[in-house]
C-alpha positions, -999 to +999 in steps of 0.1 A: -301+687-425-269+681-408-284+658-386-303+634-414-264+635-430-249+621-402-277+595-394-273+586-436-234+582-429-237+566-400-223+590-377-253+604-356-242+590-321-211+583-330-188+584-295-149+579-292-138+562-260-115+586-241-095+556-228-086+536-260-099+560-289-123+534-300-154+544-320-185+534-306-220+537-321-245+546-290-278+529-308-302+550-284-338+556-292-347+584-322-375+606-332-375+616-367-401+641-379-411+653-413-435+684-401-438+694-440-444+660-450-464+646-423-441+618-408-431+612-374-405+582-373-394+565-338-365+540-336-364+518-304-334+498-307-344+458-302-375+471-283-408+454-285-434+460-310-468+457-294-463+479-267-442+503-285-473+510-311-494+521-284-466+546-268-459+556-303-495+566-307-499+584-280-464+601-283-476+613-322-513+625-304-493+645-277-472+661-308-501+669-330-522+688-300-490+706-295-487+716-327-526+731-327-523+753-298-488+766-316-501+777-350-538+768-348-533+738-376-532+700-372-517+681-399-523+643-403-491+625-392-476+592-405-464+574-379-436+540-380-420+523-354-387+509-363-366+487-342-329+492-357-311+520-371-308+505-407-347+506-402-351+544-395-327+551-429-347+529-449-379+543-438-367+577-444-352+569-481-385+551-491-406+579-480-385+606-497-381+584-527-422+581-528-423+546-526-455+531-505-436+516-475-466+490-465-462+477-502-427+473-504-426+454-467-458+434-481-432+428-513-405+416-492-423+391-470-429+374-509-395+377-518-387+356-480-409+333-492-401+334-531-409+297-543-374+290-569-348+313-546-367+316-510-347+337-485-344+332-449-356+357-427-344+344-391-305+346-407-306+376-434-328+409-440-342+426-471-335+462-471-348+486-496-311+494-520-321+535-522-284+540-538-292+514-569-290+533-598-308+510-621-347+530-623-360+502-638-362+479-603-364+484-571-337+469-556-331+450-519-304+444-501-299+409-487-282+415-449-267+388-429-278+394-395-251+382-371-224+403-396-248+433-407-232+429-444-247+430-471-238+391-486-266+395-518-290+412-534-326+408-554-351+430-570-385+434-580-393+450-615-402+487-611-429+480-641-444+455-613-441+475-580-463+504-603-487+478-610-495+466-576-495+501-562-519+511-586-540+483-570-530+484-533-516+515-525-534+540-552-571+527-541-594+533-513-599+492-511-564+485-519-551+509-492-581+491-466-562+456-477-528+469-466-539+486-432-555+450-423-523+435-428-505+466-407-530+475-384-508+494-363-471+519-372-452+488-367-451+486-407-429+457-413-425+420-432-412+409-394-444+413-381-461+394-407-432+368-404-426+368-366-453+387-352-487+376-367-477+354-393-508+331-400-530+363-396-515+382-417-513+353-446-552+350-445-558+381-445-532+387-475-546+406-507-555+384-531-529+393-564-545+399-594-547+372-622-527+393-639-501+405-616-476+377-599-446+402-598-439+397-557-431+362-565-413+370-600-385+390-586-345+381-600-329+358-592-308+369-560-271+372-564-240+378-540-230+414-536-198+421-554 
């Protein structure tokens, strides 16, 4: 839609100042809904989390009933809370691309902590690369926070990702493991990291004996 374009372009909100012609983003709160698939997306710029889930549960509740007395039908909704714009498009591009977006933030708060080439999470952000063209890793983003560049990147091997979602995202016990560590739509390695870090590490999945691939990503290197 017109309207995903210009969000994917960064140009959704995009106002010109009458005075001096200067381009200013307006980063105001966004709904994004998938009816077909399912997915009702809502971007609070720099809000807070744990209050936000709760609104954003009751927004998607108030959507689905509307939806009944409509057409008669009520589909099951997925429901995120994202706090930055960058956020929303990643969320978006991970869903469309068919990627588990609980394992890939689950995958990211490993990479943060990788043991040779560890990445710091309070100066730079991993961000899911949907315009790599290599289909045989998924690729992140490293992003300086204070700039909003991207200063690096580092990747998991695809081969791996399949492997651990055929464990945690493919499986009734595996998908139960995940939704402890996300309880709520707030589906992101921040709240593992900022949010309820020590939590969240004991009650991490244990990896398979055969499967170390969070912590056996490449080695991170500076974007060209």
């Amino acid at each position: 839609s017109p309207t995903l374009l210009a969000l994917l372009k960064g140009t959704l909100n995009l106002a010109t100042c009458p005075a001096c012609q200067s381009r200013i983003l307006v980063d105001t709160p966004l709904v994004y809904r998938d009816a077909a698939e399912g997915l009702f997306i809502w971007l609070v710029p720099g809000g807070d989390w744990r209050p936000l889930e709760v609104e954003l549960l009751r927004m998607a509740e108030e959507a689905g009933r509307q939806e009944e007395e409509e057409d008669g039908t009520r589909l099951p909704l997925t429901c995120r809370l994202v706090l930055s714009r960058r956020n929303l498009v990643e969320k978006i591009m991970l869903f469309r691309n068919g990627f588990d977006d609980a394992l890939v933030e689950y995958i990211k708060f490993n990479l943060y902590h990788h043991r040779e080439h560890p990445i710091d999470p309070e100066a730079n952000e991993l961000l899911y690369d949907f315009s790599a063209t290599d289909d045989e890793k998924l690729m992140f983003l490293v992003i300086d926070r204070k700039s909003g560049r991207a200063t690096a990147h580092t990747h998991l091997e695809m081969s791996a990702y399949q492997e651990l979602a055929a464990v945690y995202a493919d499986t009734q016990d595996g998908r139960e493991e995940m939704r402890k560590i996300f309880p709520g739509p707030y589906v992101s390695a921040s709240r593992m990291i900022c949010g309820d870090a020590e939590e969240a590490e004991a009650e991490a999945p244990v990896r398979p004996k055969t499967k170390r691939a969070p912590r056996a990503a490449g080695k991170k290197k500076s974007a060209k």
